[in-house]
PyMOL Python script that loads the backbone (N, CA, C, O; Angstrom):
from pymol import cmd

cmd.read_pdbstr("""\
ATOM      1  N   UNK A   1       4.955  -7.389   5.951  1.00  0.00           N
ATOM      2  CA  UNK A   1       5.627  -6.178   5.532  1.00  0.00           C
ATOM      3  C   UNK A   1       5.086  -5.777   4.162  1.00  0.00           C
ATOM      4  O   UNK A   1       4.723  -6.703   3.436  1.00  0.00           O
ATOM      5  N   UNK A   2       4.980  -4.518   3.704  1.00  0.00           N
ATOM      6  CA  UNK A   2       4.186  -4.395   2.623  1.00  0.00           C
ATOM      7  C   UNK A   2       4.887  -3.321   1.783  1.00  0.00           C
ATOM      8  O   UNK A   2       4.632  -2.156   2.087  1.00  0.00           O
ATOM      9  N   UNK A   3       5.623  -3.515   0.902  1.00  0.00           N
ATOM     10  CA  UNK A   3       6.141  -2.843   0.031  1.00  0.00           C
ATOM     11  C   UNK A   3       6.728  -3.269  -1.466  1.00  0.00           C
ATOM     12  O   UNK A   3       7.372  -4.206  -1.937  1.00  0.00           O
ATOM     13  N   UNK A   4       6.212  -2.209  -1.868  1.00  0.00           N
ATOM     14  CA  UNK A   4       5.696  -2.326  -3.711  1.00  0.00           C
ATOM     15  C   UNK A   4       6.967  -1.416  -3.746  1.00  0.00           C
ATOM     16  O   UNK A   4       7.574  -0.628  -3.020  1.00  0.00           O
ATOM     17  N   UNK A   5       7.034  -2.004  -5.090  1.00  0.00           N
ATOM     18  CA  UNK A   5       8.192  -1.165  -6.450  1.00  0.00           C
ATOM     19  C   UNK A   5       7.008  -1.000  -7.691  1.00  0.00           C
ATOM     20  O   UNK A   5       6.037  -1.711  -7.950  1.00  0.00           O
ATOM     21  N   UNK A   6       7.432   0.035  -8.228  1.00  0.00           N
ATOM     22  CA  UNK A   6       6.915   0.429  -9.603  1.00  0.00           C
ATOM     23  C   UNK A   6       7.769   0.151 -10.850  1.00  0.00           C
ATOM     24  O   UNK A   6       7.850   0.942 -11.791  1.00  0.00           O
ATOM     25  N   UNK A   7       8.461  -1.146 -10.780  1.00  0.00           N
ATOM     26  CA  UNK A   7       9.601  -1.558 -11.536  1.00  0.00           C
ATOM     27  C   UNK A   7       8.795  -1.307 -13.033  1.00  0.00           C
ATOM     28  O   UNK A   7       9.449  -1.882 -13.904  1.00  0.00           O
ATOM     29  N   UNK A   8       7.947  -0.835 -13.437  1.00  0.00           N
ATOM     30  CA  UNK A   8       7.508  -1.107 -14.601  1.00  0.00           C
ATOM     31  C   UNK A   8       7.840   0.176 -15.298  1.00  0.00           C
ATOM     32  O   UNK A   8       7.734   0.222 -16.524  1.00  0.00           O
ATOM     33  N   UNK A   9       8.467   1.845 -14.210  1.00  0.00           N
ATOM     34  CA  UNK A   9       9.018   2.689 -14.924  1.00  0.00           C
ATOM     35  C   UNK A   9      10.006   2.948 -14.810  1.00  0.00           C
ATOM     36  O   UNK A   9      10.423   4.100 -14.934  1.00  0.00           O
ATOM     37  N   UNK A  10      10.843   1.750 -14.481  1.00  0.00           N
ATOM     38  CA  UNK A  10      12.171   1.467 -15.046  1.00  0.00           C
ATOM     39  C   UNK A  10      12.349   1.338 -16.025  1.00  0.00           C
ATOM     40  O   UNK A  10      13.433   1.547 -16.570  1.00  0.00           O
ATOM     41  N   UNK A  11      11.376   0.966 -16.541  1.00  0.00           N
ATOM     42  CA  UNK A  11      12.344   0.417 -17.928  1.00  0.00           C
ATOM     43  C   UNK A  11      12.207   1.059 -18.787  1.00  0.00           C
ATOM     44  O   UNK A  11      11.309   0.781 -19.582  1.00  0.00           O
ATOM     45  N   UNK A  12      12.727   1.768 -18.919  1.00  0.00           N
ATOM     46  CA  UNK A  12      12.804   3.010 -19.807  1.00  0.00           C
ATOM     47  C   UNK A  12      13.838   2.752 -21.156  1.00  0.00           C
ATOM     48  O   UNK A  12      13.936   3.480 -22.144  1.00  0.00           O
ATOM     49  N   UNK A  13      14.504   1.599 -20.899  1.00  0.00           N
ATOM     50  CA  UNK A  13      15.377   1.395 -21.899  1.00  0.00           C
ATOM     51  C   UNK A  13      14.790   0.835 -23.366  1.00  0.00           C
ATOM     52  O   UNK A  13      15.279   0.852 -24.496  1.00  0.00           O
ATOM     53  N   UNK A  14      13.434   0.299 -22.803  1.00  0.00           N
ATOM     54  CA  UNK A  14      12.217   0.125 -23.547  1.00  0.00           C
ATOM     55  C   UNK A  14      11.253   1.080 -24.826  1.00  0.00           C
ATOM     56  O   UNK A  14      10.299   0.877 -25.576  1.00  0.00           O
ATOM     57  N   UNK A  15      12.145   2.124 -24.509  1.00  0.00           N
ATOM     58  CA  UNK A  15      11.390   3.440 -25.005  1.00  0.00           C
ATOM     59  C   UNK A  15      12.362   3.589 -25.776  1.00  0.00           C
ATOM     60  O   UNK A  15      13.349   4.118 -25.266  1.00  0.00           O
ATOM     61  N   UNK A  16      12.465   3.118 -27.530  1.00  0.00           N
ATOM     62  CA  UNK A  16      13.649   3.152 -28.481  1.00  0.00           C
ATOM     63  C   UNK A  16      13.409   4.693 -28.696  1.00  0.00           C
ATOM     64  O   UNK A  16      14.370   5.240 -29.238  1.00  0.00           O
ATOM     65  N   UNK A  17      12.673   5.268 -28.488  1.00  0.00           N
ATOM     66  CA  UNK A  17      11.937   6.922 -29.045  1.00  0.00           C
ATOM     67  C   UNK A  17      12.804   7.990 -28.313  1.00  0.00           C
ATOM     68  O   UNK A  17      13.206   9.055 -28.781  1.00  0.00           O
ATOM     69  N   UNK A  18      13.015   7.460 -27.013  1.00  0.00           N
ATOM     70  CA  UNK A  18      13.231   8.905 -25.935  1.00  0.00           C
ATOM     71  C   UNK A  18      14.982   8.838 -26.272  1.00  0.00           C
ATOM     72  O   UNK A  18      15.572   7.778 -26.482  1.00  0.00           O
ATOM     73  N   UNK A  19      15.656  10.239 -26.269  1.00  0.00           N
ATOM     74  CA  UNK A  19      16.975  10.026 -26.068  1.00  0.00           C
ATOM     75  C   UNK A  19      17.447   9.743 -25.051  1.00  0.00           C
ATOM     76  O   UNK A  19      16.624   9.678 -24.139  1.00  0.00           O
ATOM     77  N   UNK A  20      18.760   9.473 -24.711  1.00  0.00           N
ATOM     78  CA  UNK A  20      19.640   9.353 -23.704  1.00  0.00           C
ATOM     79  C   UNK A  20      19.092  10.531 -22.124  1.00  0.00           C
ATOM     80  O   UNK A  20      18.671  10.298 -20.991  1.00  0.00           O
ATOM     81  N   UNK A  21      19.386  11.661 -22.844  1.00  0.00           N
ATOM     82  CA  UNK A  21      19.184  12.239 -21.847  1.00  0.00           C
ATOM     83  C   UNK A  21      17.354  12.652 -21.619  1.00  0.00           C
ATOM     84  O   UNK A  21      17.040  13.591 -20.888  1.00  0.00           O
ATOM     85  N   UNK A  22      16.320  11.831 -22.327  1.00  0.00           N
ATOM     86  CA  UNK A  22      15.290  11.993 -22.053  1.00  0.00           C
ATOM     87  C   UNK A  22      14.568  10.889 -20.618  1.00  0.00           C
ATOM     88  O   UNK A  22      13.710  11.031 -19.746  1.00  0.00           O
ATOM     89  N   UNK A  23      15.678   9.633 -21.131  1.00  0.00           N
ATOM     90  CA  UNK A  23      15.415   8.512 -20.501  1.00  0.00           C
ATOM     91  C   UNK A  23      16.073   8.746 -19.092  1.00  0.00           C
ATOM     92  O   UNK A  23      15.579   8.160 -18.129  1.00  0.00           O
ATOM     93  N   UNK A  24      17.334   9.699 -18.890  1.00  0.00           N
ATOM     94  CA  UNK A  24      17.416  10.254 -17.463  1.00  0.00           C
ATOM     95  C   UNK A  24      16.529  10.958 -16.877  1.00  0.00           C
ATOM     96  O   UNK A  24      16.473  10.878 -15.650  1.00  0.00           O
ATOM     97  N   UNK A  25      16.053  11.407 -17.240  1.00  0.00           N
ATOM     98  CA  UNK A  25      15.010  12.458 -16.804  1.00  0.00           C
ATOM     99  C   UNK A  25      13.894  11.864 -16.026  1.00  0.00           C
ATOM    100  O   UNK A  25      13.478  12.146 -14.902  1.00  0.00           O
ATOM    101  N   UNK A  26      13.362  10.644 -17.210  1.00  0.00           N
ATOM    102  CA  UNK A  26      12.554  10.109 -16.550  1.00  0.00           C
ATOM    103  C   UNK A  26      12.794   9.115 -15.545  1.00  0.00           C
ATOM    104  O   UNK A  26      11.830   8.732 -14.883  1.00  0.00           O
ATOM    105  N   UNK A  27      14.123   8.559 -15.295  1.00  0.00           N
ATOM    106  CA  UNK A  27      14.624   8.175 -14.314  1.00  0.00           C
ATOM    107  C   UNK A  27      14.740   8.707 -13.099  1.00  0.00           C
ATOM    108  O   UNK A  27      14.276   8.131 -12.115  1.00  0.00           O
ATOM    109  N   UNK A  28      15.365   9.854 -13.025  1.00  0.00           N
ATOM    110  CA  UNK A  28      15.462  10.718 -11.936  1.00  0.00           C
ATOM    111  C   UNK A  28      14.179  11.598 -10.933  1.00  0.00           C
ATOM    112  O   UNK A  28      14.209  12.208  -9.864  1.00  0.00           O
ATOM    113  N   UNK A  29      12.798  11.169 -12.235  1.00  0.00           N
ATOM    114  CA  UNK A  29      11.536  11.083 -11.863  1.00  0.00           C
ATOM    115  C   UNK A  29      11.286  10.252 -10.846  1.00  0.00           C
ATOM    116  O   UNK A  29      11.015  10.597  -9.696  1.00  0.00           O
ATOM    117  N   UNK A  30      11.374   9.147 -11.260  1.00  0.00           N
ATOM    118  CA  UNK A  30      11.532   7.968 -10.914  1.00  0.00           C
ATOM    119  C   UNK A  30      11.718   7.309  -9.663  1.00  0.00           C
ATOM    120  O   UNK A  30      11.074   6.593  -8.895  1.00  0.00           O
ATOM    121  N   UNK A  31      12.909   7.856  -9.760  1.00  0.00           N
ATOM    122  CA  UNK A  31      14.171   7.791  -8.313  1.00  0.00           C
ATOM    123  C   UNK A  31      13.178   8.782  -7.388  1.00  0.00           C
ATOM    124  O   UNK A  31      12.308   8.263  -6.688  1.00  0.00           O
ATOM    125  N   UNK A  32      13.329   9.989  -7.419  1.00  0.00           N
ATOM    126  CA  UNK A  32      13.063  10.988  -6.923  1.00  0.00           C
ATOM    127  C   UNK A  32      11.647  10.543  -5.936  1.00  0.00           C
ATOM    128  O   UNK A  32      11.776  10.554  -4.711  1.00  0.00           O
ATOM    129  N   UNK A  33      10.366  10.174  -6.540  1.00  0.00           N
ATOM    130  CA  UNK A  33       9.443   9.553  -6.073  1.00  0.00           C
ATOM    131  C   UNK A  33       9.311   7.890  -5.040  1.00  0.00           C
ATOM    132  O   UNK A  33       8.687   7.517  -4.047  1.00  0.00           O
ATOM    133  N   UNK A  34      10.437   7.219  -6.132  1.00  0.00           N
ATOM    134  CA  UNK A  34      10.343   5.990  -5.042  1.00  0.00           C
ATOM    135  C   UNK A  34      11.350   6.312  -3.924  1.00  0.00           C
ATOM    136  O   UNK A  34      11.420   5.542  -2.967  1.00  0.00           O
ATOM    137  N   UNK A  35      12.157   7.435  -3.988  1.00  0.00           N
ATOM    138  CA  UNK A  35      12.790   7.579  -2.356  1.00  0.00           C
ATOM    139  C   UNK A  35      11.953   8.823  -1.196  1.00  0.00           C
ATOM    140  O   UNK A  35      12.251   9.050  -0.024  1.00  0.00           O
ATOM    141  N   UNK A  36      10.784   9.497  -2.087  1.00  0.00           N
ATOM    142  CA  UNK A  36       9.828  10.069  -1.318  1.00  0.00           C
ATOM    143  C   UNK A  36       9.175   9.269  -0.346  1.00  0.00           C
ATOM    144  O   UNK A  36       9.138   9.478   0.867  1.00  0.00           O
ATOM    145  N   UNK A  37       8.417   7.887  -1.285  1.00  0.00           N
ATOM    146  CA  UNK A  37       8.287   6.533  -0.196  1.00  0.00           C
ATOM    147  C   UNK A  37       8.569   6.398   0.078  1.00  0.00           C
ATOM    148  O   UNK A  37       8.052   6.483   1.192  1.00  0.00           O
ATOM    149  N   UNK A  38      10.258   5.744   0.192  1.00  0.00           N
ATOM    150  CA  UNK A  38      10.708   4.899   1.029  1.00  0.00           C
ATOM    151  C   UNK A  38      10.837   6.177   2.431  1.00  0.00           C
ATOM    152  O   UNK A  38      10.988   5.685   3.549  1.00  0.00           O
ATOM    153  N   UNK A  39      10.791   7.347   2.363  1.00  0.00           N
ATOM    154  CA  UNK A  39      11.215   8.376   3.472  1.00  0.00           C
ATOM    155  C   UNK A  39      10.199   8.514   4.478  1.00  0.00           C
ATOM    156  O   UNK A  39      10.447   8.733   5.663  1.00  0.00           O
ATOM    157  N   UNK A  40       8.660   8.338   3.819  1.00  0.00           N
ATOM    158  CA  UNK A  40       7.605   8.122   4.226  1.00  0.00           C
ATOM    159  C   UNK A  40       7.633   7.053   4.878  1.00  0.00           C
ATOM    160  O   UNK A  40       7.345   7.272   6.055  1.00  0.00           O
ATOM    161  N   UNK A  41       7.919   5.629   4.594  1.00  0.00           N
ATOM    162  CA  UNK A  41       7.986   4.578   5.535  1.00  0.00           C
ATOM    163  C   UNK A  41       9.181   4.353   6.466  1.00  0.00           C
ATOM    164  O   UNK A  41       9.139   3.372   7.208  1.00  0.00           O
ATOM    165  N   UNK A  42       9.958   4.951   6.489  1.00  0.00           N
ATOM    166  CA  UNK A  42      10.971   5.129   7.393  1.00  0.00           C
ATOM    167  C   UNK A  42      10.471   6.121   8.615  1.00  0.00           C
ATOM    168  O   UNK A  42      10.704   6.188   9.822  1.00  0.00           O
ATOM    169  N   UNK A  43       9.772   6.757   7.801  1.00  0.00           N
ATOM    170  CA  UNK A  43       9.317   8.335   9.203  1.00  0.00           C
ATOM    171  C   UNK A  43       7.917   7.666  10.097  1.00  0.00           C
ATOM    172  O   UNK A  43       7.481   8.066  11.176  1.00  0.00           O
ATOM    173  N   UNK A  44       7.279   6.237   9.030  1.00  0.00           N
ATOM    174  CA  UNK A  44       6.102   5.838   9.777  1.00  0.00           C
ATOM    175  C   UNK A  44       6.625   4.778  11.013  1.00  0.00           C
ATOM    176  O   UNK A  44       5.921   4.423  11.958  1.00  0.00           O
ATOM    177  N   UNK A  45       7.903   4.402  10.791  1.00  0.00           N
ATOM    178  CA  UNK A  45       8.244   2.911  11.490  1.00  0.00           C
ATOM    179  C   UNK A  45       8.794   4.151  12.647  1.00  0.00           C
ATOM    180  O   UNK A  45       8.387   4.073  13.807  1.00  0.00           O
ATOM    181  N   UNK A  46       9.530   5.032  12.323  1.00  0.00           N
ATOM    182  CA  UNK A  46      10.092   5.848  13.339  1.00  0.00           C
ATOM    183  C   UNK A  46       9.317   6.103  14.340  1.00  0.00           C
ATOM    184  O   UNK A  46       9.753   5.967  15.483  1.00  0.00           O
ATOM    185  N   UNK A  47       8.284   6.436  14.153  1.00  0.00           N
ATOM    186  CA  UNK A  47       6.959   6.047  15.127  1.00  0.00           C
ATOM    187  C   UNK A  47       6.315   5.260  15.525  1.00  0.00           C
ATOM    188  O   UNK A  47       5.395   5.650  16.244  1.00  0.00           O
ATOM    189  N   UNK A  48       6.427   3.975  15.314  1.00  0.00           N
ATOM    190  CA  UNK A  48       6.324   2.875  15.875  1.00  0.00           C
ATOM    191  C   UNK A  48       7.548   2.522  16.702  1.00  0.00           C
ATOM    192  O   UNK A  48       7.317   2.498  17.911  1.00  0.00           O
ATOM    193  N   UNK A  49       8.709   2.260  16.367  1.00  0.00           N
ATOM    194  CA  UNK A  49       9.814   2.277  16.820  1.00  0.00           C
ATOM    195  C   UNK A  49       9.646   3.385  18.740  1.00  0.00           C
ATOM    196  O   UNK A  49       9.667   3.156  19.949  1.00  0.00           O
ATOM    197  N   UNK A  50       9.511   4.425  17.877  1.00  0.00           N
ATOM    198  CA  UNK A  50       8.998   5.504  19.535  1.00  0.00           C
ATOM    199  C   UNK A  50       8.200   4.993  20.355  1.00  0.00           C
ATOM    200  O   UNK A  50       8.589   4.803  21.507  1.00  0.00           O
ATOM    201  N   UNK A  51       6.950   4.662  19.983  1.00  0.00           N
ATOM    202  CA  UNK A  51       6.170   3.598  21.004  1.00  0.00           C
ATOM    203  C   UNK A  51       6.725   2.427  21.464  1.00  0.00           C
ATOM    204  O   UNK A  51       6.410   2.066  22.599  1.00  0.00           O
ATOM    205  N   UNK A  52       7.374   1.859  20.911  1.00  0.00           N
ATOM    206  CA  UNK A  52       8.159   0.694  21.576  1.00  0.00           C
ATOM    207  C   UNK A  52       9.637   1.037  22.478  1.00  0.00           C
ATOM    208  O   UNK A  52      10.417   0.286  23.064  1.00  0.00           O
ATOM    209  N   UNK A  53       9.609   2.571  22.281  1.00  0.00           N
ATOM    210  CA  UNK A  53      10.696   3.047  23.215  1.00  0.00           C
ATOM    211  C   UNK A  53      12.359   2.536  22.769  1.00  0.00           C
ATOM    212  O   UNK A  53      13.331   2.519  23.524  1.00  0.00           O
ATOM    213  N   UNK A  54      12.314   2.105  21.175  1.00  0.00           N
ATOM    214  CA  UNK A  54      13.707   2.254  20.844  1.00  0.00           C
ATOM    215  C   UNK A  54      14.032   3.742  20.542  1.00  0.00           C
ATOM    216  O   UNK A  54      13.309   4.308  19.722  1.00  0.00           O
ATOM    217  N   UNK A  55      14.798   4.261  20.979  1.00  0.00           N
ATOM    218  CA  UNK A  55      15.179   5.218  20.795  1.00  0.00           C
ATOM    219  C   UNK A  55      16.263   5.425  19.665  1.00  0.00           C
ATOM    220  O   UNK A  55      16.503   6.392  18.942  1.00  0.00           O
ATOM    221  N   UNK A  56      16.825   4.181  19.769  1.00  0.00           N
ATOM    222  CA  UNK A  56      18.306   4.146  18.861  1.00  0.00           C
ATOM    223  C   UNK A  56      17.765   4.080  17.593  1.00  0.00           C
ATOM    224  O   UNK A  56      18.091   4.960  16.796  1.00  0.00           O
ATOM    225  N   UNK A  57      16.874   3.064  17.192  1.00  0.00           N
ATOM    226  CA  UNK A  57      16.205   2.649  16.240  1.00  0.00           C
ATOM    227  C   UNK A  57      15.662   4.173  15.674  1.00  0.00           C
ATOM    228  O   UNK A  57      15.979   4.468  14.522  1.00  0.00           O
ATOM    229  N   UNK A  58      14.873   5.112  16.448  1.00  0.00           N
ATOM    230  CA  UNK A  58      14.230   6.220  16.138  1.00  0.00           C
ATOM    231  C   UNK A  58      15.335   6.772  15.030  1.00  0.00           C
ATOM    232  O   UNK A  58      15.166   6.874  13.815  1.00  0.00           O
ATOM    233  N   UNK A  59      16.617   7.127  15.873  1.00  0.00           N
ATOM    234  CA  UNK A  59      17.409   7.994  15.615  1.00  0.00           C
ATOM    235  C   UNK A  59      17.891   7.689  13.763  1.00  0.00           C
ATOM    236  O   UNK A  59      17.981   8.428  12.783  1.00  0.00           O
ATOM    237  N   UNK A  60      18.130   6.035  14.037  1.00  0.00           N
ATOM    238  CA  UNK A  60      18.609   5.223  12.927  1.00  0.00           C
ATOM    239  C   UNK A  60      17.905   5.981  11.679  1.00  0.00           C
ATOM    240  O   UNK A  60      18.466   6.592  10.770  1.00  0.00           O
ATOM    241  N   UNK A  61      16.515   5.772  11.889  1.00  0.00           N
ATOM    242  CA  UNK A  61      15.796   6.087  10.639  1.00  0.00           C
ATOM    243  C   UNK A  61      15.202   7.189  10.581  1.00  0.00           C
ATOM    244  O   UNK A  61      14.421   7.372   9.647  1.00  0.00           O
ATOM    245  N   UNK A  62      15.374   8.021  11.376  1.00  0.00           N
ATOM    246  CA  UNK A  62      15.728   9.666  10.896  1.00  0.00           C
ATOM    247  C   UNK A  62      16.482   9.830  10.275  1.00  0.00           C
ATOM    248  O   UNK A  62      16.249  10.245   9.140  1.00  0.00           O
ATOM    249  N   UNK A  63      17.754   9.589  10.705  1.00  0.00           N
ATOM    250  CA  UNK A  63      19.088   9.671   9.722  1.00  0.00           C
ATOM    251  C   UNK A  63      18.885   8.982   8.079  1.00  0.00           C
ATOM    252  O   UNK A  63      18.662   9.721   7.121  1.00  0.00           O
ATOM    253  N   UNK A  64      18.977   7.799   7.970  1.00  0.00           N
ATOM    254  CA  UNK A  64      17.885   7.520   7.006  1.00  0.00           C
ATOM    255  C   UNK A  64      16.780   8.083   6.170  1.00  0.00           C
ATOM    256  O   UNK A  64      16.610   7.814   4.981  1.00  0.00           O
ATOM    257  N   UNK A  65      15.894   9.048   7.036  1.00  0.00           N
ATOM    258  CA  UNK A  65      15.298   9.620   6.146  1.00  0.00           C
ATOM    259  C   UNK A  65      16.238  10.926   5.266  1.00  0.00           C
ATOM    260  O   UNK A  65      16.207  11.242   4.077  1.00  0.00           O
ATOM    261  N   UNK A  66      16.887  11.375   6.195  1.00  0.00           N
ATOM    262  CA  UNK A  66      17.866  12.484   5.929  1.00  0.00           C
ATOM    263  C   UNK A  66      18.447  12.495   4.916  1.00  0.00           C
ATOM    264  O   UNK A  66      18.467  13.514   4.226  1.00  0.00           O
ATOM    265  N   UNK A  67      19.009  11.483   4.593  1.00  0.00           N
ATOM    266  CA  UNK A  67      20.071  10.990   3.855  1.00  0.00           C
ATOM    267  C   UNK A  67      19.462  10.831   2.706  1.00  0.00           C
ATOM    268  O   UNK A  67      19.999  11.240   1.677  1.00  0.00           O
ATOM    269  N   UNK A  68      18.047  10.113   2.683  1.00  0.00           N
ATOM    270  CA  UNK A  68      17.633   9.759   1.408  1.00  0.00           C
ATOM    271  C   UNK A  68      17.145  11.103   0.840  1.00  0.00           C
ATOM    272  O   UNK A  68      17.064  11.297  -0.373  1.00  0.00           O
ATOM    273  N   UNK A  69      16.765  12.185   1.929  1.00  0.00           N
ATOM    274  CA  UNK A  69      16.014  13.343   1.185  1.00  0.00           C
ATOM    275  C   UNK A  69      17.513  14.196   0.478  1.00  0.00           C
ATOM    276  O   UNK A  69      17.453  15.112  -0.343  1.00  0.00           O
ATOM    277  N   UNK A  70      18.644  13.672   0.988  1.00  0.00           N
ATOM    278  CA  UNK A  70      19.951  14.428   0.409  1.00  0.00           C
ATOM    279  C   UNK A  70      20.104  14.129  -1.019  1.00  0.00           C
ATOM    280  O   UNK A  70      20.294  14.886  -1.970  1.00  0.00           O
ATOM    281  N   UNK A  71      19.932  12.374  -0.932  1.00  0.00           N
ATOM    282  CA  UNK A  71      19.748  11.882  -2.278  1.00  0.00           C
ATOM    283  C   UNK A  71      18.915  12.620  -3.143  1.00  0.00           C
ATOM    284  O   UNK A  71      19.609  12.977  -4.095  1.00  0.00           O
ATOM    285  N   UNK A  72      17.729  13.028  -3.265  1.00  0.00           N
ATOM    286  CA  UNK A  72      16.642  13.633  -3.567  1.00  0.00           C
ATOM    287  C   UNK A  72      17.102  15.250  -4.202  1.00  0.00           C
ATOM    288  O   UNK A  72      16.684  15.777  -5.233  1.00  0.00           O
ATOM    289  N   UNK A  73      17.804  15.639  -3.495  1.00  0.00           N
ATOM    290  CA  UNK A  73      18.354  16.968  -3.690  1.00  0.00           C
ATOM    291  C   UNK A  73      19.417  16.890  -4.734  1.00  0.00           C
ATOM    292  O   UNK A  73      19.684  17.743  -5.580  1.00  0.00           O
ATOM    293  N   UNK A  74      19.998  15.698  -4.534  1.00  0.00           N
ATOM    294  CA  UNK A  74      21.499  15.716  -5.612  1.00  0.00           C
ATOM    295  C   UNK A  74      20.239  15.658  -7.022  1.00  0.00           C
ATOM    296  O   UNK A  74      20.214  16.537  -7.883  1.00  0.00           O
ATOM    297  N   UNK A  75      19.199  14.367  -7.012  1.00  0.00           N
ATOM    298  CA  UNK A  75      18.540  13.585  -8.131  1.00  0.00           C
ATOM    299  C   UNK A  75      18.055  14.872  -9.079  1.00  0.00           C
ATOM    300  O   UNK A  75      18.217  14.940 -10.298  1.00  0.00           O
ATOM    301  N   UNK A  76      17.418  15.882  -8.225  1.00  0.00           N
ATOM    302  CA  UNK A  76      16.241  17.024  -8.211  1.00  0.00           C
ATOM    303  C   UNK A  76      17.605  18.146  -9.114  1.00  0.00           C
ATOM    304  O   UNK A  76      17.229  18.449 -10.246  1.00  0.00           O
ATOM    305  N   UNK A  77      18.931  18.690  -8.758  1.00  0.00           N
ATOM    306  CA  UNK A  77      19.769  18.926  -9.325  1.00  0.00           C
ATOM    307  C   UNK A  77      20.113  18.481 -10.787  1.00  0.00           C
ATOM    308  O   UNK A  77      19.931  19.237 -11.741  1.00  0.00           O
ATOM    309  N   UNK A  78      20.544  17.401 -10.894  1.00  0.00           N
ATOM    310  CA  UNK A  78      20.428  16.537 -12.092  1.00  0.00           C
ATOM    311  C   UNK A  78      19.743  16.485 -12.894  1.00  0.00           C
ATOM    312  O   UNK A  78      20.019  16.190 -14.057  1.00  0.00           O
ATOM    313  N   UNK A  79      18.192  16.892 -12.245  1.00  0.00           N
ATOM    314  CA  UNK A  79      17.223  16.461 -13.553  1.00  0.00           C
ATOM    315  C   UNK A  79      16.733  17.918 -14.231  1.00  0.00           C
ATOM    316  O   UNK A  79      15.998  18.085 -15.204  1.00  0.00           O
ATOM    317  N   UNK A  80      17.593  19.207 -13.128  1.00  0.00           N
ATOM    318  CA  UNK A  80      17.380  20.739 -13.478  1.00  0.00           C
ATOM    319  C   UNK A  80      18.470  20.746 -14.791  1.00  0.00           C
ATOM    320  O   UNK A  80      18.300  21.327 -15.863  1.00  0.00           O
ATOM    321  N   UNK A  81      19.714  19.869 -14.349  1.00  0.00           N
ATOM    322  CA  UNK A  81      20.854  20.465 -15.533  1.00  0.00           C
ATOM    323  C   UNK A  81      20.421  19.698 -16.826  1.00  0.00           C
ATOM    324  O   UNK A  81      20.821  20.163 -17.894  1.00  0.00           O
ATOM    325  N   UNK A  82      19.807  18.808 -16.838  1.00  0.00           N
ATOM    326  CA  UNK A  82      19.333  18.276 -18.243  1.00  0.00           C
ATOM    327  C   UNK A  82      18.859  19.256 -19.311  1.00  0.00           C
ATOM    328  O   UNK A  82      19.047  19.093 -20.516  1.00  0.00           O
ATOM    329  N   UNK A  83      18.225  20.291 -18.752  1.00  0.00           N
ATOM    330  CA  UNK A  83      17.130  21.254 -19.675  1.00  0.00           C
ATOM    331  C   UNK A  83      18.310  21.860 -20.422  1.00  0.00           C
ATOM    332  O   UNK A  83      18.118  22.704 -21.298  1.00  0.00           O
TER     333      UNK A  83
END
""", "prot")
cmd.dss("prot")
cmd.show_as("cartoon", "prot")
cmd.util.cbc("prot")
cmd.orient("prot")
């Protein structure tokens, strides 16, 4: 199974320079991108999953992707009201 984190721009708490609400920002960057991946590998297994004729499984991680792109929308919101 092959999946990476970019835990290294987490840490933003690291950055004594950026304010509070600079260090959200770049969080919600952050977020925003590592749940683009994870939506991407959910939509690739969904197709594997189809060839193997789970159907349920398909459905599972559609929904899944759905959900995370909802996340995405709240994150993408959040990082508009900062300005």
């Amino acid at each position: 199974m092959n999946h990476h984190h970019h835990h290294e721009d987490t840490h933003i708490e690291d950055h004594d320079s950026l304010s509070e609400k600079e260090k959200l920002g770049k969080l919600f960057q952050y977020w925003i991108k590592h749940n683009e991946d994870h939506v991407k590998t959910y939509l690739e297994w969904s197709k594997k999953a189809d060839i193997e004729g789970l159907k349920d499984v398909i459905s599972i991680l559609e929904e899944a992707s759905e959900l995370t792109m909802s996340i995405n929308k709240l994150f993408k919101e959040a990082k508009k009201r900062l300005l």
